[in-house]
Backbone as a ProteinNet text record, in pm:
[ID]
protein_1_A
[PRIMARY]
XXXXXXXXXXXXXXXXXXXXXXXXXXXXXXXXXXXXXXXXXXXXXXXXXXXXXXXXXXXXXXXXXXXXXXXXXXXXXXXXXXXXXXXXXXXXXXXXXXXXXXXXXXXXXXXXXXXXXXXXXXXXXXXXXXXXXXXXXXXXXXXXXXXXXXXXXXXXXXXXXXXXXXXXXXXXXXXXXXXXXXXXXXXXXXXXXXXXXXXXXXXXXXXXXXXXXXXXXX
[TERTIARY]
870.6	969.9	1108.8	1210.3	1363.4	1425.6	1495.4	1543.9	1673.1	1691.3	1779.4	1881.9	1982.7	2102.5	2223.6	2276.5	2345.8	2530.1	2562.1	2712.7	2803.6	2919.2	2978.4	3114.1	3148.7	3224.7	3365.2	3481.8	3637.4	3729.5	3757.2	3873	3998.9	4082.1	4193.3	4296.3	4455.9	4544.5	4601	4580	4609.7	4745.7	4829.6	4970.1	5044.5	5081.5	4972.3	4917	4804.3	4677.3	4722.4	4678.2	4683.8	4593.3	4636.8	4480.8	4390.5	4402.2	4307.5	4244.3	4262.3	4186.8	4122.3	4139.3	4072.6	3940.6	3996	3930.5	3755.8	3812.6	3752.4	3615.2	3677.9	3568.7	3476.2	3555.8	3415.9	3392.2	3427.8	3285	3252.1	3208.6	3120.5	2992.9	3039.3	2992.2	2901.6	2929.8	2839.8	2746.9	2786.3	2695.8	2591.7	2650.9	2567.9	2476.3	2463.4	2456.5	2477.4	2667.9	2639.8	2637.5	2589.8	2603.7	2760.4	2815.9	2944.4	3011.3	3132.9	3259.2	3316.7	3300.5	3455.4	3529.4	3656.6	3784.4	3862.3	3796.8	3865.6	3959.9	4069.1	4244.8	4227.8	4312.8	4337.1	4392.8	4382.9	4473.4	4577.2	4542.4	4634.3	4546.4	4578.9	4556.3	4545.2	4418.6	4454	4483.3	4528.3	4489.5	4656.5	4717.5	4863.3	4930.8	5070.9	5165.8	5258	5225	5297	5269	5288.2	5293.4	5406.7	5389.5	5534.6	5557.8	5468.3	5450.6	5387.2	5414.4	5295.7	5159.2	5070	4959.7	4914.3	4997.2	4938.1	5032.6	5099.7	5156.1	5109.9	5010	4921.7	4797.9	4751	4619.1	4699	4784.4	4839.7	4773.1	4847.8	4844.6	4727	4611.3	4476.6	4425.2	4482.5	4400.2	4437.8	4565.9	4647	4576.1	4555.2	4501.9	4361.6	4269.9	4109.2	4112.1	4189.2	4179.6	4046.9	4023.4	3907.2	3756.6	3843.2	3737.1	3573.1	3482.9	3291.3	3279.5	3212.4	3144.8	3242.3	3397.1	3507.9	3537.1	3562.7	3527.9	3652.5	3767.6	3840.7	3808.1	3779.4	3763.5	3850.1	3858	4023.6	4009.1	3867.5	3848.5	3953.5	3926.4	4046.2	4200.9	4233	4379.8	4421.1	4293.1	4288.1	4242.1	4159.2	4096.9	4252.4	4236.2	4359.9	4331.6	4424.8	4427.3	4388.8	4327	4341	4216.8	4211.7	4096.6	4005.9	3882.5	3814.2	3666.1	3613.3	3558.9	3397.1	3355.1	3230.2	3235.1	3319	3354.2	3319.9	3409.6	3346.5	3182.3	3170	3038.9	2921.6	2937.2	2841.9	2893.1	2959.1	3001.8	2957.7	2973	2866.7	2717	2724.4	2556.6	2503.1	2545.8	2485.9	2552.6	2624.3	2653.1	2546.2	2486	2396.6	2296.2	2243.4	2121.4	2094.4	1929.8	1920	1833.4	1850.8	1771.5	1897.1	2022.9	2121.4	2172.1	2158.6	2222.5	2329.2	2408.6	2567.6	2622	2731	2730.8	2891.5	2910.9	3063.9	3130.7	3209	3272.8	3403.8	3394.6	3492.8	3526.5	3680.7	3712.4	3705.2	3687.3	3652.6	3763.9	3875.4	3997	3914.6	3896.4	3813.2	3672	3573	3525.6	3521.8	3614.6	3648.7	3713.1	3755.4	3792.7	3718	3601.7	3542.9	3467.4	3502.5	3432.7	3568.1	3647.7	3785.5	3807.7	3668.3	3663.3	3606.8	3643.9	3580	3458.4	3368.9	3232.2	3165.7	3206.8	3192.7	3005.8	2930.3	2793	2737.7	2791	2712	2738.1	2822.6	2828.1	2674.2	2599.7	2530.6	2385.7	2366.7	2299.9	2312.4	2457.1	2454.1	2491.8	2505.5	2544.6	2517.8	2504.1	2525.5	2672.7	2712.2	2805.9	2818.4	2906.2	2899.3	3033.6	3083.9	3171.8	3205.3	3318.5	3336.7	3465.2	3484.5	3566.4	3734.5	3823.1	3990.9	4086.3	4173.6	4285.8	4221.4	4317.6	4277.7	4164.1	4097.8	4011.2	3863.3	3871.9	3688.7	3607.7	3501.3	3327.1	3261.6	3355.4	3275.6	3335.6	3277	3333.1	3400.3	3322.5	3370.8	3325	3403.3	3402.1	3315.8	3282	3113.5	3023	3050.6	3042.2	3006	3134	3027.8	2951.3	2940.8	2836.1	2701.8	2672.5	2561.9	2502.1	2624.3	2540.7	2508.8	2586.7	2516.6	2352.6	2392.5	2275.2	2153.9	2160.6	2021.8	2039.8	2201.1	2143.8	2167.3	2192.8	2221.9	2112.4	2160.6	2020.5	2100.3	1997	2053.3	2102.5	2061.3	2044.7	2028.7	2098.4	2094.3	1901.8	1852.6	1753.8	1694.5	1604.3	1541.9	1569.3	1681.3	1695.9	1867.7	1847.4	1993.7	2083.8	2059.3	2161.6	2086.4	2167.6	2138.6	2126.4	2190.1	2175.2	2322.6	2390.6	2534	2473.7	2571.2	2537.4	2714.2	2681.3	2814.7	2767.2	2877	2893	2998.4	3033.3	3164.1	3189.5	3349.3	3414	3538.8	3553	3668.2	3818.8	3923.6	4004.4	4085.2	4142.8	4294	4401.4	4530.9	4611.4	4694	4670.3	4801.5	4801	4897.9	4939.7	4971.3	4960.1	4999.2	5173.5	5156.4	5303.8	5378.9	5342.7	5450.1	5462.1	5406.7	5414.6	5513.3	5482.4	5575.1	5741	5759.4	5862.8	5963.1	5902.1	5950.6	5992.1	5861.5	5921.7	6033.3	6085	6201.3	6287.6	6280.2	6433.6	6437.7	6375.5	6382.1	6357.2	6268.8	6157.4	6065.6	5962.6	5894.4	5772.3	5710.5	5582.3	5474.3	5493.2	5435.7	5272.7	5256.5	5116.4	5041.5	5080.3	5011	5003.4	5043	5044.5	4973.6	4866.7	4811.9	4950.8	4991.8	5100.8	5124.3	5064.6	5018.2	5098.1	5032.3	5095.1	5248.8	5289.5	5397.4	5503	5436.4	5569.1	5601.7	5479.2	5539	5571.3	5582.4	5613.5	5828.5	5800.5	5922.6	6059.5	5942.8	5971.1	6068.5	5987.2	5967.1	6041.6	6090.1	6150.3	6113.6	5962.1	5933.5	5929.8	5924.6	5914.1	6051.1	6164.2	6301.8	6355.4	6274.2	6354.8	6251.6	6103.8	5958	5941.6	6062.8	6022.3	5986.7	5853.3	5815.2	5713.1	5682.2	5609.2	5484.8	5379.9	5280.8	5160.7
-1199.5	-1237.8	-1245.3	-1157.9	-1176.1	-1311.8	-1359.6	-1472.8	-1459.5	-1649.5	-1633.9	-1613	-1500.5	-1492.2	-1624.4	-1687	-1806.9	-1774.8	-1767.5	-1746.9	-1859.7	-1852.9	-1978.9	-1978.7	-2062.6	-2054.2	-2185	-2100.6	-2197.5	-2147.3	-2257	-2235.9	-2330.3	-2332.1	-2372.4	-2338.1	-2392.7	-2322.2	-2242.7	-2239.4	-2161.7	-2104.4	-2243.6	-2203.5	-2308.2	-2194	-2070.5	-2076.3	-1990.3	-1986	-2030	-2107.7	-2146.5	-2093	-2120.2	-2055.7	-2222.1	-2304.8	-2432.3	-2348.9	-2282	-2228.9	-2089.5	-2055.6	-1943.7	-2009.3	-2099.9	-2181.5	-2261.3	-2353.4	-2420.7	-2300.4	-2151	-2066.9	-2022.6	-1971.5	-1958.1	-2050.4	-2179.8	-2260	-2292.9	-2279.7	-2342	-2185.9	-2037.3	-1927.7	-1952.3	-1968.6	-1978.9	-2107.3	-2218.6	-2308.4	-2331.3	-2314.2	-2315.7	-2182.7	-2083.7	-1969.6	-1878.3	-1901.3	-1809.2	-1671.4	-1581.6	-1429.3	-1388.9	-1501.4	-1421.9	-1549.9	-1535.3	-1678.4	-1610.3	-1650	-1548.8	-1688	-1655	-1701.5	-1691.5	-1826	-1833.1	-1888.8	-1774.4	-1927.6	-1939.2	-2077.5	-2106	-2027.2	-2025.8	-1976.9	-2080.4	-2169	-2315.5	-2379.2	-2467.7	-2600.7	-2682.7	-2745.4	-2870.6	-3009.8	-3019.8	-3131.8	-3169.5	-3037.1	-3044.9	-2976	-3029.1	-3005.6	-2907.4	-2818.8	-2658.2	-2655.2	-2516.1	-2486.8	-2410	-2428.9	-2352.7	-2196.2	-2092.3	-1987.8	-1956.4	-1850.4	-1846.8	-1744.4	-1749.2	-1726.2	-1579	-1511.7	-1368.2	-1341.2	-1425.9	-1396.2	-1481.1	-1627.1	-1684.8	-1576.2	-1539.4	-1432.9	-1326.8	-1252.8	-1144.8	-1185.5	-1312.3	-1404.4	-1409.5	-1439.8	-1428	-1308.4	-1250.7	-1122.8	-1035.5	-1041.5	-1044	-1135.5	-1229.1	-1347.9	-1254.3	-1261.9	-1221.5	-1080.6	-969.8	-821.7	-780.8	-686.5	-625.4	-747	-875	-985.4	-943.9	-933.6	-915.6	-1057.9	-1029.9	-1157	-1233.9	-1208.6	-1233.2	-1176.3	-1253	-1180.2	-1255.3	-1177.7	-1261.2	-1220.2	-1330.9	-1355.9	-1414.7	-1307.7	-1371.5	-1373.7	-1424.9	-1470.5	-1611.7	-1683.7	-1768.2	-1756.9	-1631.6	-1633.7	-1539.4	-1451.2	-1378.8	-1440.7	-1575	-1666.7	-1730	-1714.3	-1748.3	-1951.4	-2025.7	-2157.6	-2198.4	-2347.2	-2443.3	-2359	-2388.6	-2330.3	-2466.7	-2434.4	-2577.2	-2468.1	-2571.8	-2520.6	-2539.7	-2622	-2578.3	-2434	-2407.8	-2256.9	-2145.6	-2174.6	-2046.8	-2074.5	-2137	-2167.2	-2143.8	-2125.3	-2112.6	-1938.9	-1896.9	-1759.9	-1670.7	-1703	-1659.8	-1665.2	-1788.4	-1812.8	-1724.2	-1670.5	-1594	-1446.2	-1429.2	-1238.7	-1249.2	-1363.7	-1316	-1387.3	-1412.5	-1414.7	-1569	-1637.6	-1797.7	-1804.9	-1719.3	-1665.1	-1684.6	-1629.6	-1697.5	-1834.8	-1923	-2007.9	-2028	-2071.6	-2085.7	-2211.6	-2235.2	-2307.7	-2350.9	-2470.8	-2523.9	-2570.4	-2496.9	-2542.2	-2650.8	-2769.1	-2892.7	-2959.5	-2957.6	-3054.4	-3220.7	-3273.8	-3431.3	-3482.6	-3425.4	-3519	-3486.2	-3316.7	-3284.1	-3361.8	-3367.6	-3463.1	-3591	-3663.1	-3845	-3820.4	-3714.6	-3720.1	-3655.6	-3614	-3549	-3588.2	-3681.9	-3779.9	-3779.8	-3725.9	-3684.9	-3534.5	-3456.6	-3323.4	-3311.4	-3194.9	-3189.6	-3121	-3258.4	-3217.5	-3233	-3331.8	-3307	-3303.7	-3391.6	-3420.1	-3287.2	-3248.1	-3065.6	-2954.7	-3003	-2904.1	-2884.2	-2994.5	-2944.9	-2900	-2871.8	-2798.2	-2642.8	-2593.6	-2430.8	-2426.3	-2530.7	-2495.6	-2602.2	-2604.6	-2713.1	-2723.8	-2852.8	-2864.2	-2918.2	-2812.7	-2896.2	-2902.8	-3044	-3065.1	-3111.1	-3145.1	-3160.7	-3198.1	-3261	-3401.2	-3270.1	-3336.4	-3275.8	-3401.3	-3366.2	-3466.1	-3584.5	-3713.3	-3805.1	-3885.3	-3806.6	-3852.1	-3842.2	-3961.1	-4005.1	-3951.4	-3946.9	-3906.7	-4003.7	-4098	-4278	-4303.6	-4431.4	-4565.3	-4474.9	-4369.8	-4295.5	-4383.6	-4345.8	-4390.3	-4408.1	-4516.6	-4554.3	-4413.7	-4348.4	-4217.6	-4144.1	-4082.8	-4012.5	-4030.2	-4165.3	-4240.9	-4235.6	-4245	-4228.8	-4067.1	-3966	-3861.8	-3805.4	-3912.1	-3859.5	-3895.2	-4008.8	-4081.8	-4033.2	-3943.2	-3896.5	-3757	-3698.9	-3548.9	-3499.8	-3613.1	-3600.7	-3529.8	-3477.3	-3361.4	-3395.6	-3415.3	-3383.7	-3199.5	-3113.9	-2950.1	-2865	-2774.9	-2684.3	-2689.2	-2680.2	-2671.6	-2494.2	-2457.8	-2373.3	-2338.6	-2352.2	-2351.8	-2286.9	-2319.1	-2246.7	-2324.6	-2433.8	-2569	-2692.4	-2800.6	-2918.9	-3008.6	-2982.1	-3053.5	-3063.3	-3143.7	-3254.6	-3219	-3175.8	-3162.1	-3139.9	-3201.6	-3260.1	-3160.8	-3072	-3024.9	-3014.5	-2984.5	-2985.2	-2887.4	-2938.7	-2804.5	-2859.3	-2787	-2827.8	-2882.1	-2978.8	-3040.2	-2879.8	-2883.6	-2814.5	-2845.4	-2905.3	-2988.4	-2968.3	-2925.2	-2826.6	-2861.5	-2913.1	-2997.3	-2859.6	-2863.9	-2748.1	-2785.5	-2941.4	-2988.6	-2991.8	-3015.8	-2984.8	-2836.5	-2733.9	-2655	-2575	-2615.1	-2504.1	-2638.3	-2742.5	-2792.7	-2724.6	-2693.5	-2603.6	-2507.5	-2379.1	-2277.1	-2262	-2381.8	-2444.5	-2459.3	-2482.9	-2522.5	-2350.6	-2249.3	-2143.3	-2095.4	-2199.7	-2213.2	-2119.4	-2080.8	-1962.5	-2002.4	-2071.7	-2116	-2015.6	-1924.2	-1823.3	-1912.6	-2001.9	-2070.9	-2101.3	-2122.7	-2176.9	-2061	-1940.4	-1881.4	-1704.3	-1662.3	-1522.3	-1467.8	-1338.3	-1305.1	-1184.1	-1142.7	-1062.2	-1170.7	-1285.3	-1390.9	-1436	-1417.9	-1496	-1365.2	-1248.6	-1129	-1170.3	-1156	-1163.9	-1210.7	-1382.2	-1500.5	-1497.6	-1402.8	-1376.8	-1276	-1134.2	-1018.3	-1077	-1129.5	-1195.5	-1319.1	-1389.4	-1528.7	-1623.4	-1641.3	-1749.5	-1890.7	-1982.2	-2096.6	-2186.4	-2103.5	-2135	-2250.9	-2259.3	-2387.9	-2436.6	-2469.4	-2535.1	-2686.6	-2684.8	-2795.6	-2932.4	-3000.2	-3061.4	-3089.4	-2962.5	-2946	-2987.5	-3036.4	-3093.5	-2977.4
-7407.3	-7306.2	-7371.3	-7300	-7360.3	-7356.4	-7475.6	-7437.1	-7328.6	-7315.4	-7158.5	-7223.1	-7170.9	-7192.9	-7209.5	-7275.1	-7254.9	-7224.3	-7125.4	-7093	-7095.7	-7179.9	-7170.1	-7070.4	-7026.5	-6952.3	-6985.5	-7016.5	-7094.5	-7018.3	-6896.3	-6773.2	-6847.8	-6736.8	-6793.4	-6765.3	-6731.8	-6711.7	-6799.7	-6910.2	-7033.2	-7048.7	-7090	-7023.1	-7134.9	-7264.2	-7249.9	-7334.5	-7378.3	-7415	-7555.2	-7665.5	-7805.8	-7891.8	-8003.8	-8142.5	-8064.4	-8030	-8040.5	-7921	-7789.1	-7706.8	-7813.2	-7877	-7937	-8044.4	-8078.2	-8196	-8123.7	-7985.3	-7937.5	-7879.8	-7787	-7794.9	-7906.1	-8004.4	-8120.4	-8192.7	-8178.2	-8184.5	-8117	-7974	-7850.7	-7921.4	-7899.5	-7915.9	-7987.8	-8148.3	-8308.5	-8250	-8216.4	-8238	-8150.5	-8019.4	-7873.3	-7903	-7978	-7954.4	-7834	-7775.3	-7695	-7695.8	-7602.4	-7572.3	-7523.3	-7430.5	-7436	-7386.7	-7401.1	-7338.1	-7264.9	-7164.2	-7033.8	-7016.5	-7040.7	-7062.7	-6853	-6762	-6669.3	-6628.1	-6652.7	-6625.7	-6492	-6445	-6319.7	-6243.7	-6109.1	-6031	-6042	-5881.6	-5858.8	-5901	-5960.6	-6023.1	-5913.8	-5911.5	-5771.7	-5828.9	-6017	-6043.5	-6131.9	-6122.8	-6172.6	-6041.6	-6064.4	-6015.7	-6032.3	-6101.2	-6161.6	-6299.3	-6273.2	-6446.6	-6483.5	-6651.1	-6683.2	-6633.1	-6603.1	-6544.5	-6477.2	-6398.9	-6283	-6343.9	-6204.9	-6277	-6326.9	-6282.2	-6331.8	-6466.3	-6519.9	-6661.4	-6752.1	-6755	-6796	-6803.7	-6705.6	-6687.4	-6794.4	-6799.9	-6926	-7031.6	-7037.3	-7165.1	-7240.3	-7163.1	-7187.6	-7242.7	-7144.9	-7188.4	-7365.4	-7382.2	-7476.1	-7599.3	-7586.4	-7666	-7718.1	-7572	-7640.6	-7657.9	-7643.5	-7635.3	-7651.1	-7796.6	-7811.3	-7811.4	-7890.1	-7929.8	-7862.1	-7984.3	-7906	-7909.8	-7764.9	-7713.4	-7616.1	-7639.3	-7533.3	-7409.7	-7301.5	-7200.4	-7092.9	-7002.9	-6914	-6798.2	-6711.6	-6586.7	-6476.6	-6379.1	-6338.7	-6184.6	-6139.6	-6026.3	-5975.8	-6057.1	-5997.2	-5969.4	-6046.7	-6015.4	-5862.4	-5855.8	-5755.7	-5629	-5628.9	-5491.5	-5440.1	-5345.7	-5270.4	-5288.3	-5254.4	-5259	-5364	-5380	-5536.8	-5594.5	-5671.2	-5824.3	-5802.3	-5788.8	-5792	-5864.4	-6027.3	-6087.5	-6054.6	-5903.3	-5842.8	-5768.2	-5690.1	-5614	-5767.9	-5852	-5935	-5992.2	-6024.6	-6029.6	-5929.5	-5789.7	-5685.3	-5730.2	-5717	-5701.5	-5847.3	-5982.6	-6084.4	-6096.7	-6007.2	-6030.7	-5908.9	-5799.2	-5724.6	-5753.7	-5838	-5921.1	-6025.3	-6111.5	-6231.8	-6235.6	-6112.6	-6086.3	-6173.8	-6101.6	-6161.5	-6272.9	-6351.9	-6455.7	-6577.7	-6614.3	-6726.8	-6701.9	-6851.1	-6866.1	-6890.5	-6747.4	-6761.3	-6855.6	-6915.1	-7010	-7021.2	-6912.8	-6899.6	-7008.1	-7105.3	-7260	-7193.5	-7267.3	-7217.6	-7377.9	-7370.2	-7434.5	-7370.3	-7493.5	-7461.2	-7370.1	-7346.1	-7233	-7081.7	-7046.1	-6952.8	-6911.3	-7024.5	-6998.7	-6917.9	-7043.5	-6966.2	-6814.6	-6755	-6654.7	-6572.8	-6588.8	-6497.2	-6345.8	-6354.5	-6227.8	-6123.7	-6169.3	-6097.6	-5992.1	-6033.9	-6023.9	-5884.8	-5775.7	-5673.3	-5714.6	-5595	-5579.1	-5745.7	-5840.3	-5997.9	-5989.1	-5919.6	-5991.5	-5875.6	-5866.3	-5797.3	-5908.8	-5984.4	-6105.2	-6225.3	-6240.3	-6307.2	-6228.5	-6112.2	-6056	-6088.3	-6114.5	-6156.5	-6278.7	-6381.3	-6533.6	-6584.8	-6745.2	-6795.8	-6854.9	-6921.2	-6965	-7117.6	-7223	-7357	-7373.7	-7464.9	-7411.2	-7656.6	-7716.4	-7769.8	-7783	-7906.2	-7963.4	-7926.6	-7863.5	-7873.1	-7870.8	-7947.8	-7970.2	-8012.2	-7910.4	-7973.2	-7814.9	-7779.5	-7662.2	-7703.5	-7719.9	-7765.8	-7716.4	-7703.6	-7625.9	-7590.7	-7693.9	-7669.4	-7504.5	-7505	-7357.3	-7263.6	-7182.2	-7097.5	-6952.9	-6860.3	-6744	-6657.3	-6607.5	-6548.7	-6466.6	-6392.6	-6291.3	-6425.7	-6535.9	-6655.3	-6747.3	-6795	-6840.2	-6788.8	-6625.2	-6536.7	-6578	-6516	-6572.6	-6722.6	-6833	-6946.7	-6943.5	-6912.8	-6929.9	-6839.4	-6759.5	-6691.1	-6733	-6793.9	-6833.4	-6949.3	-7061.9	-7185	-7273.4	-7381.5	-7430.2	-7596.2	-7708.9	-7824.2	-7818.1	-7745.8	-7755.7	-7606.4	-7614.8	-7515.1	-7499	-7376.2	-7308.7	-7285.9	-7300.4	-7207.8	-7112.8	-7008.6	-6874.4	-6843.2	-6702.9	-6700.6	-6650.6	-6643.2	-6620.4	-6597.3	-6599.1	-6579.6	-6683.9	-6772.9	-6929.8	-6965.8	-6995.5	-7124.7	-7258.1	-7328.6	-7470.7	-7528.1	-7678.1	-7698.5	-7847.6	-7925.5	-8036.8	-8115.2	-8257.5	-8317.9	-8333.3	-8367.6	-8409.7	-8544.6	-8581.6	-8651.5	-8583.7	-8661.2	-8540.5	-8560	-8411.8	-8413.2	-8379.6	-8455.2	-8383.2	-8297.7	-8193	-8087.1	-7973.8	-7903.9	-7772.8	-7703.3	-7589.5	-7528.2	-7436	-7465.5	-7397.7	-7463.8	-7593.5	-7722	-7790.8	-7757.3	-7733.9	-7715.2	-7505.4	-7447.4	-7479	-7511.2	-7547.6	-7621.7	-7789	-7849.7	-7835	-7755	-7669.8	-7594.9	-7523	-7449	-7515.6	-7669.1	-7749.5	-7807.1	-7767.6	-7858.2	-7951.4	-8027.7	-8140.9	-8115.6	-8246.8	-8262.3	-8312	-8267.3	-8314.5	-8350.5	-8455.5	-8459.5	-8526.9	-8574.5	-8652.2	-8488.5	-8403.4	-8272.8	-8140.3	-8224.5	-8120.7	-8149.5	-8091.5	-8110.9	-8093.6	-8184	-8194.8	-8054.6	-8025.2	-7885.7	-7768	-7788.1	-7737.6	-7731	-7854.5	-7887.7	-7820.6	-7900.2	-7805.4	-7666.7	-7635.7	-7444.8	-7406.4	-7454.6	-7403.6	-7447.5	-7608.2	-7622.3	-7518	-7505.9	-7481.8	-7324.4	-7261.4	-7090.2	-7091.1	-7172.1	-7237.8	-7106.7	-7144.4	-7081.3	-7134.4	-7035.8	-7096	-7109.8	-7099.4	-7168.1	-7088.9	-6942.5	-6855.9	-6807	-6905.6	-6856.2	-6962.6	-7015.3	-7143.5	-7074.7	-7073.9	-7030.1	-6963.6	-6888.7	-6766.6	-6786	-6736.1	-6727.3	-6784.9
[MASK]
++++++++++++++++++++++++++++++++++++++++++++++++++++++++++++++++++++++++++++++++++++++++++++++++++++++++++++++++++++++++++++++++++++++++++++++++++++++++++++++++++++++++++++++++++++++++++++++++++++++++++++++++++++++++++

């Protein structure tokens, strides 16, 4: 019997995309053992109030970022769904293109996490995926909020499962120190953050001079 394919899945407004978003995929990839990471930026955000660019030059961005990368993969259903991005909708909509046979596999930094009881429709999410989620910035894994505490606690796993969802699993990675608000700040003073930025990246953001009146933005 073939084993189950394991797909990971790293949304995000990606705005714009960092080495810590490049970093955080291959290690969810190596350790989870996944088969592939598709990289889904937001369309609209239902949970911010704008972003520094709009979404089909974030979606560039991406793509630019993962190019040839094996095992990288961009998915740009959300920028193309008309209205907010809500990450159960893509989820009902993969899990009925690849069949209930692959294990989908929601990659979360620990801030995403602690807030996930914030998410529409959040405890219907692990009906079509599981979720692994690991240590970012300075946002614990510890004393999380009563609502995600409940579902660790009935779907917590030392290890990815046999199955194709319904399992919390928490793994490392090495730290990466990169704010994405301090970031596009810099970008804003005209700074060149070439260490934080795929250089594919950094052109366009140059080429297009974005960012130049976003310093701040959420």
């Amino acid at each position: 019997m073939a084993a189950r394919r394991r797909i990971g899945l790293l949304g995000g407004t990606f705005d714009p995309i960092h080495v810590g978003h490049l970093a955080l995929a291959r290690a969810a990839r190596e350790v989870l053992l996944l088969d592939e990471v598709r990289f889904i930026p937001t369309g609209q955000s239902w949970q911010k109030s704008g972003s520094g660019v709009d979404a089909a030059a974030r979606l560039e961005m991406v793509r630019l970022a993962v190019g040839p990368t094996p095992g990288f993969v961009v998915d740009d259903r959300e920028v193309r769904r008309a209205g907010a991005s809500y990450t159960i909708d893509t989820l009902i909509e993969l899990r009925a293109e690849l069949g209930p046979e692959p294990a989908l596999v929601l990659v979360l930094g620990s801030d995403q996490l602690r807030n996930l009881a914030t998410w529409h429709r959040y405890r219907e999410l692990l009906d079509h995926a599981h979720i692994a989620a690991t240590q970012r910035g300075t946002h614990p894994l510890a004393t999380l909020d009563a609502p995600v505490e409940a579902l660790l606690a009935a779907h917590g796993r030392d290890a990815l499962p046999d199955a194709p969802a319904g399992a919390i699993v928490y793994f490392r990675m090495a730290p990466v120190p990169v704010s994405a608000t301090a970031l596009r700040e810099r970008l804003a003073r005209g700074e060149r953050p070439a260490e934080l930025l795929p250089p594919a990246v950094l052109d366009y953001i140059e080429r297009h001079r974005l960012y130049r009146a976003a310093a701040g933005s959420p």
